[in-house]
Residue, then its C-alpha position, 0 to 999 in steps of 0.5 A: x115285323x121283324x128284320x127282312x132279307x127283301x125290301x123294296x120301296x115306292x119313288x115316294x120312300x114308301x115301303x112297297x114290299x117286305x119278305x124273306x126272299x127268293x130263290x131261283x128255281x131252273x125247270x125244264x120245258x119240252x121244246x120239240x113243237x111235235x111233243x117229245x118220246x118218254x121211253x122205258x130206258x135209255x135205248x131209241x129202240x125202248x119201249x114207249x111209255x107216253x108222248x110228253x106234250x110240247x111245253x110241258x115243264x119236267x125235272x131231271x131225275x138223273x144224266x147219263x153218259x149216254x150221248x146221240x145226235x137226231x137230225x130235226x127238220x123244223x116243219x115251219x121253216x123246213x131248216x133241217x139241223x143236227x141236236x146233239x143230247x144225252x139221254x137223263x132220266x125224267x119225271x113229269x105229270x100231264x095228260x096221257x094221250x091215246x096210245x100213252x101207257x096207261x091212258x083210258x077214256x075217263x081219266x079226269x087229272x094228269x098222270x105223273x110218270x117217269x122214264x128217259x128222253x132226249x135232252x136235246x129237246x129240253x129248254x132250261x127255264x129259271x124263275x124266281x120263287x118266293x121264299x116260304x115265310x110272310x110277305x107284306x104288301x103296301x099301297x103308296x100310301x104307306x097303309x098295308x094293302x096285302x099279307x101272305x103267307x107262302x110255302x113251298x106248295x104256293x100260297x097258303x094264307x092271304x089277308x086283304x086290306x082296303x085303304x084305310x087299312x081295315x080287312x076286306x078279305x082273308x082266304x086260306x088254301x090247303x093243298x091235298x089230294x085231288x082237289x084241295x080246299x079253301x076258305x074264303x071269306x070277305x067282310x064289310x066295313x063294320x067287320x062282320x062277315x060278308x060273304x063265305x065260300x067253303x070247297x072241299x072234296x071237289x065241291x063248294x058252298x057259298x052263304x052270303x050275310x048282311x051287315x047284321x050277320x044274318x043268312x041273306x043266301x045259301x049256307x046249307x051244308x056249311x059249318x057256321x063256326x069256321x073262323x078264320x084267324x086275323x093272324x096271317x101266322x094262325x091256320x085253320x087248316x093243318x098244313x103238314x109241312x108247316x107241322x113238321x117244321x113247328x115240331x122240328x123248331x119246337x122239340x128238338x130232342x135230337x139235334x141232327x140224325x144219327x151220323x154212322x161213323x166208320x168202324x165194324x161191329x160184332x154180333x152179342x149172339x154170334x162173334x162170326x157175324x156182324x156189320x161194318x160201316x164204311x164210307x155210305x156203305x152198310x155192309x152185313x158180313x161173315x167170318x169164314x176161316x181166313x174170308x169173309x162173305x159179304x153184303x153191301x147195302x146203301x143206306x138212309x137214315x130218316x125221323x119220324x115224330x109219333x104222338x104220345x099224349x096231347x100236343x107230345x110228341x117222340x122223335x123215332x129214327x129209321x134205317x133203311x138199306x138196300x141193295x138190288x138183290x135183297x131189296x130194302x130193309x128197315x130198322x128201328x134205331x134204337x141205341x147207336x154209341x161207342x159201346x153199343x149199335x142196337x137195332x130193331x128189325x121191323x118186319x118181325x120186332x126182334x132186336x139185333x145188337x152188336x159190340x165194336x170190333x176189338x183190334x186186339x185185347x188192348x187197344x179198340x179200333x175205334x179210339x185210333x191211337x198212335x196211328x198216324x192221319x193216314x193210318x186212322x183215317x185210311x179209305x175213309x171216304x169225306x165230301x163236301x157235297x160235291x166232290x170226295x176226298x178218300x185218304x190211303x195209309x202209305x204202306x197200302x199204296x201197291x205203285x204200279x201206274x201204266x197208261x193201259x186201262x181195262x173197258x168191256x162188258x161184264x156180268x154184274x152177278x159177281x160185282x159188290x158196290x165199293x165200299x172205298x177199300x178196293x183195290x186199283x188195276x193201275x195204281x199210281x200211288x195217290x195217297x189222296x183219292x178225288x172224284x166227284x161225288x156222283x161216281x160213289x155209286x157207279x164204283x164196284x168191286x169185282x167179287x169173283x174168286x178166281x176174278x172176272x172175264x172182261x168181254x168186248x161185247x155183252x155176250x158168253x161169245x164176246x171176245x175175253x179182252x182181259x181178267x180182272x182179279x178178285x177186289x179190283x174197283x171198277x166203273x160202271x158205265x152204263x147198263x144193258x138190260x139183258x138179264x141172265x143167270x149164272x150159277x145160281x146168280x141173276x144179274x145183266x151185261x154191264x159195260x165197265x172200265x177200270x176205276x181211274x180217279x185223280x188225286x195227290x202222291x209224292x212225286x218228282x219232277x225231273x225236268x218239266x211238270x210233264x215228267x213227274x214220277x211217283x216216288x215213296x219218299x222225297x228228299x229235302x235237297x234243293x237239287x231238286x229245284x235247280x233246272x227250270x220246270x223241275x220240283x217235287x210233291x212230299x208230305x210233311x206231316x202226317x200224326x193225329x189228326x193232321x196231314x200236310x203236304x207241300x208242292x214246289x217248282x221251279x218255274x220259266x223266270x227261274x223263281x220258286x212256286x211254292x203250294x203249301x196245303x194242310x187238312x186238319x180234322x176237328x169235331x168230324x169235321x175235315x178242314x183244307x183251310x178253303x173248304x170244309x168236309x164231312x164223312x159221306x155217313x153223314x146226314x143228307x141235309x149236314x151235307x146241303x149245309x156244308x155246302x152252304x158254308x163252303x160257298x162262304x169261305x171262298x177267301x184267297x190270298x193275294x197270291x192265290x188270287x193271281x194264279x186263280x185269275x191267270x187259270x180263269x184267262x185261259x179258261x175263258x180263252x178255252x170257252x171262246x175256242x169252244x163257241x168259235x168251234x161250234x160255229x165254224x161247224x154249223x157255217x161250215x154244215x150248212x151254209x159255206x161254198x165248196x170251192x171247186x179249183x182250189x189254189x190258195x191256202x185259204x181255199x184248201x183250208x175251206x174245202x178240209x173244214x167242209x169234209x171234216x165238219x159236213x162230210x165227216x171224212x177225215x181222210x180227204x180233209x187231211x188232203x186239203x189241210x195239208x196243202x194249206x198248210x204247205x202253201x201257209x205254214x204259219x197260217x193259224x192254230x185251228x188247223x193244226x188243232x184240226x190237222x192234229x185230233x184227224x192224224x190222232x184219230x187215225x193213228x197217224x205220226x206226228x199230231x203231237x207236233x200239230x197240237x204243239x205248233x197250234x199251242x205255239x200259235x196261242x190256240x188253248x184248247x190244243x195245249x190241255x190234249x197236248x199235256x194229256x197225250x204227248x210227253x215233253x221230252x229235255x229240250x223240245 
C-alpha cells in the first residue's frame, strides 16, 4: 500500500482509512437572502451583467481598494445595519435568470461569468478536500470495503468489495464537456459480470446478465468489450489530468521551465535593436541616438508535450507577452543560454535571435565581475512569493526624502509598466526596496518627455496639482474607464500616487528610533550608542554575492539590541538565513515551492523568539482594541440611550461616542469629549484615542499629545499613529 500521510483506525484497532491527505479548500457563498448584483466594473452605477442567486458559492478573481459601505434592512427581522466591503472581482456559474446578460428561454446548464460585487455580502466557507491519490476503506473487520481514486475534479474510479473482500461493483467517471461519462459495472459472487451501465453524450445503456454471461436485458447500442480494470490505478477512460502528469513524472527532459534571468540582448540582424529582461518585465527596445524607445510587456513562459511517434513524446516551450496596447504575442522557445536567446514567432514562423550586450570589448554584463552584491545585482527584483526585495547600488541612491507625496489623476497613455529601474518622487535612500508582491503590477513609469500633468479630477480641466518628471514610478490606484486620445495615444484617466515603499538605508539615531536620519556612510564609533534610544544601521559588507548589514540601539535599561542580517546568493537562489527568494523571472510553480520551503524554515533564536512573542502581545492587544472598536460602534449605532442633561464624565463620554459613531458629527463629539475629559482627566485611552484622530481629521492642534496621553494609558492602537505621524523630540 505504500506509506500514507492520513491513517485513521477503528476502537477495535482496525484500520478504518488510509490516504494521501487533505487540503483545505476556502469558497466563497453568496450571503444577500435577496441574491447579489454582479456588475461590469467597479462603480454601483456599472452596468448589470447578472443577479447572482442567494448561496451560490464563487471565487475571488482579485481585491480592490475600492471600499463602501450599503445599509441593509433584513426583511425578516426588519434590523437595519450598516456592511462595510470592497469591491473584488469574481467568477462564478450558475443559472442566468430573465433580465441576466445573456440569458434565453432554452438554456439547458449554468452560465460561467465574471465581473465585480460587493464583498460584504460574501460568506468565507472552509472545507476539507481530498488529496488526489488512492484512498482505501475498510469495514471493522479489518476486510477492505472501498478504493477510490480522487482527482482534482472528484472521484474518478471507485472499486467495492463486499465482506468477504470479493469485488461487488467498480465504476469510473470521466468529466468533460456537458455531460460527462461513466461506466458502471457490478458482478456476482462468481465474478462474472452482473449488470453494466454505459453513459456518454447525455444518454445511457444498461444490460443486465445472468451468472453465466449471457444478455438477460438490454445491451443494444453497447460496446460488450468494455472492460474495466481490477487495478484501482488502470483507467479505461483518458484522464487528461492524469495524462499530464504521467508524461511530466515520466519524461522529464527539462527539469523546470526556462527561467530568464535579467540582462539585455541584441539583435544578430540589427545592433539598434533588442530585448532586455528585467524583473518579470519583457521589455522590446530601440537605440536612437542617446534614448531608447521602449515596449514593456508581462510575460509567461508555458510546455506543452506533442507526440512524435507512439507513446514519445517532445516537450515544446512557449513565450507569450502582453501588454494592453499590443495585446499578446507568442514565441517558440527555441534556445535560451548565455550565448544565444533564439525565438520563433508563431504567427508567421520567422526566427528572431539575439547576443548578450557587451558592456564593453572586455568583460560581459552578464558574468558581473568585480562588481560589488549591489552593484551586480542592482534593481534586481526577488520574491519569496509573497513580498519582493529589490537591491539598489549605492552611488543610484539620489537622497531626497520629504513627507510630501503626489495623488491625482493622470492619462495613462504616457505611462509604461515598471520594469524596477525607475526613479523615486521621494527618495529616502533604501538600499533595499520591500513591497508586497501584488503591487508588481500596479507600479508604472511615467513615460513623457517633458514629464506628466497630475490632475485633481479626471478631467483636461481638473485642476494641475503637480508635474511629475519623465521615469519617475508611480501607483496605480484605481482605474476610471474614461477612455480618450491624445496625440495619437488611447488610453483612460487613472488616479495615481507617487510610488512609496518601505525598505532598508544606513541611517543614524540621534536621540530616539523616531529621529533616524539617512546617512551615505556610518561610522564605527560607540559615540553612537551613548544616550538611551540612540544607534545606527550601516552595511558591513557588500562583495560578490554577499551583503550584510547590522542595526544597534541602545534601548530604555541602557543594554545594547543589536540585529545582525546577512543575504547571501547561491545557485539563484537568495538566502536571508529565514527565508529563501527567487528572481521574479522564475517559474510560477518554483515560486509556489519556495513558498513551501519557507513555511519550513520558521526557525528563531531564542532571542529572536522573545522579541517575536513580545511584537505578538502588542499585536494581539491591538487586534482586542479593534474588536473593542467595532462594537462600541454598533452599541453605540444602534442600541445606547442619548443622555439628555448630562453632568458627569461618563454621561458627556456616551453623548460624544453617540455623535461620533451615529451621528458622524465630529464637531459636536469634541464638545462632550472635552467636558469628560475636563470632569475626568485620567478617565481612559479611547477617549483620547477618539479625541485625538477627530482633532487630526480636522486639523486641530494638540492630537499629538492625545494619541500621546492614550499611549501612556496603555491604549496600543494609539502608539503605531503616534509613531507614524508625531516626532519625539529630546525630552518629551
Amino acid at each position: 500500500m505504500g506509506q500514507s500521510s492520513y491513517t485513521s483506525y477503528y476502537e477495535n484497532g482496525n484500520l478504518k482509512v488510509t490516504g494521501v491527505g487533505f487540503f483545505e479548500e476556502i469558497k466563497w457563498k453568496i450571503s444577500a437572502k435577496s441574491g447579489l448584483t454582479l456588475r461590469e466594473s467597479p462603480d454601483i452605477k456599472s452596468k448589470k451583467i447578472a443577479k447572482i442567486p442567494y448561496g451560490t458559492f464563487v471565487s475571488i478573481k482579485s481585491k480592490t481598494d475600492l471600499k463602501f459601505t450599503i445599509i441593509d434592512t433584513d426583511k425578516e427581522t426588519g434590523i437595519t445595519k450598516s456592511i462595510q466591503g470592497k469591491w473584488v472581482k469574481i467568477a462564478a456559474k450558475f443559472f442566468l435568470g430573465p433580465g441576466d446578460k445573456g440569458y434565453y428561454e432554452d438554456l439547458i446548464e449554468p452560465s460561467g461569468v465574471e465581473g465585480y460585487v460587493f464583498d460584504g455580502f460574501l460568506k468565507e466557507e472552509r472545507y476539507l478536500v481530498h488529496k488526489p491519490g488512492v484512498w482505501t476503506y475498510y469495514f471493522e473487520s479489518g476486510v477492505i470495503n472501498e478504493e477510490v481514486f480522487y482527482s482534482e475534479e472528484g472521484v474518478i474510479k471507485k472499486i467495492t468489495y463486499d465482506t468477504d473482500g470479493d469485488i461487488n461493483k467498480i465504476e469510473e467517471h470521466k468529466e468533460d464537456d456537458l455531460w460527462g461519462s461513466d461506466v458502471i459495472v457490478t458482478f456476482y459472487k462468481n465474478g462474472k459480470v452482473k449488470n453494466m451501465i454505459v453513459a456518454e453524450n447525455g444518454g445511457a445503456v444498461e444490460t443486465t446478465f445472468d451468472e453465466n454471461g449471457n444478455i438477460l436485458e438490454g445491451g443494444f447500442g453497447i460496446d460488450m468489450n468494455i472492460t474495466l480494470s481490477k487495478d484501482i490505478k488502470d483507467f479505461y477512460f483518458t484522464h487528461p489530468e492524469l495524462e499530464k502528469n504521467r508524461i511530466e513524472k515520466e519524461q522529464k527532459p527539462i527539469a523546470k521551465l526556462t527561467e530568464f534571468k535579467n540582462g539585455r540582448w541584441i539583435s544578430t540582424i540589427d545592433s539598434l535593436s533588442g530585448v532586455e529582461i528585467r524583473n518579470g518585465k519583457w521589455i522590446m527596445f530601440y537605440k536612437t541616438g542617446e534614448t531608447e524607445s521602449t515596449n514593456v510587456y508581462d510575460f509567461k513562459i508555458r510546455r506543452e508535450f506533442i507526440q512524435e511517434s507512439g507513446a514519445l513524446y517532445k516537450p515544446l516551450e512557449y513565450l507569450t507577452i502582453t501588454n494592453e496596447q499590443s495585446g499578446h504575442l507568442e514565441y517558440y522557445i527555441i534556445e535560451y543560454s548565455k550565448e544565444l536567446l533564439s525565438l520563433s514567432y508563431t504567427g508567421r514562423g520567422n526566427t528572431l535571435n539575439y547576443k548578450p550586450e557587451k558592456v564593453n570589448d572586455e568583460e560581459d554584463e552578464f558574468d558581473g565581475v568585480n562588481l560589488t552584491f549591489l552593484e551586480k545585482y542592482n534593481n534586481t527584483i526577488w520574491t519569496d512569493g509573497l513580498k519582493t526585495l529589490r537591491f539598489r547600488k549605492l552611488s543610484s541612491i539620489k537622497h531626497s526624502e520629504s513627507t510630501k507625496e503626489i495623488k491625482g489623476y493622470v492619462f495613462d497613455g504616457f505611462l509604461k509598466k515598471s520594469a524596477g529601474n525607475g526613479k523615486f518622487y521621494n527618495d529616502k535612500g533604501y538600499f533595499i526596496i520591500k513591497d508586497k508582491i501584488e503591487n508588481l503590477n500596479k507600479t508604472y513609469d511615467i513615460n513623457a518627455k517633458n514629464g506628466l500633468n497630475v490632475r485633481e479630477s479626471p478631467s483636461t480641466s481638473g485642476k494641475i496639482v503637480n508635474k511629475l518628471e519623465n521615469g519617475i514610478t508611480v501607483k496605480i490606484l484605481k482605474k476610471t474607464g474614461e477612455f480618450f486620445e491624445v496625440e495619437g495615444i488611447k488610453g483612460e484617466w487613472v488616479e495615481i500616487e507617487t510610488y512609496n515603499p518601505s525598505g532598508e538605508r544606513q541611517q543614524l539615531g540621534l536621540n530616539s528610533i523616531f529621529d533616524s536620519v539617512f546617512a551615505e556612510e556610518v561610522p564605527d564609533e560607540s559615540t553612537l550608542l551613548e544616550c538611551t534610544m540612540c544607534g545606527y544601521q550601516r552595511i558591513t559588507k557588500n562583495e560578490g554575492n554577499t551583503l550584510a548589514y547590522e542595526n544597534l540601539v541602545r534601548n530604555d535599561f541602557g543594554d545594547i539590541e543589536d540585529f545582525y542580517i546577512t543575504y547571501s546568493i547561491s545557485n539563484d537562489v537568495l538566502d536571508d538565513g529565514s527565508n529563501k527568494y527567487v528572481s521574479i523571472n522564475s517559474d510560477s510553480n518554483y515560486i509556489e515551492e519556495i513558498k513551501d520551503i519557507n513555511k519550513k524554515l520558521k526557525v528563531y533564536s531564542n532571542k529572536k523568539k522573545d522579541s517575536i512573542a513580545k511584537i505578538q502581545i502588542i499585536k494581539n492587544k491591538i487586534a482586542q482594541e479593534q474588536y473593542d472598536f467595532e462594537e462600541m460602534e454598533y452599541f453605540f449605532t444602534w442600541n445606547a440611550v442619548f443622555v439628555e442633561n448630562p453632568k458627569s464624565s461618563s454621561d458627556f463620554e456616551i453623548n460624544g461616542f453617540i455623535k461620533f459613531f451615529k451621528s458622524k458629527n465630529e464637531s459636536a463629539a469634541l464638545l462632550d469629549f472635552n467636558k469628560s475629559i475636563e470632569l475626568n482627566p485620567n478617565s481612559n485611552g479611547i477617549i483620547y484615542f477618539i479625541r485625538g484622530l477627530i482633532k487630526k481629521n480636522l486639523n486641530i492642534k494638540g492630537f499629538c499629545n492625545d494619541l500621546k496621553k492614550a499611549s501612556d494609558l496603555e491604549y496600543f492602537s494609539a502608539k503605531e499613529i503616534f509613531r507614524n505621524n508625531c516626532k519625539l523630540k529630546s525630552g518629551f
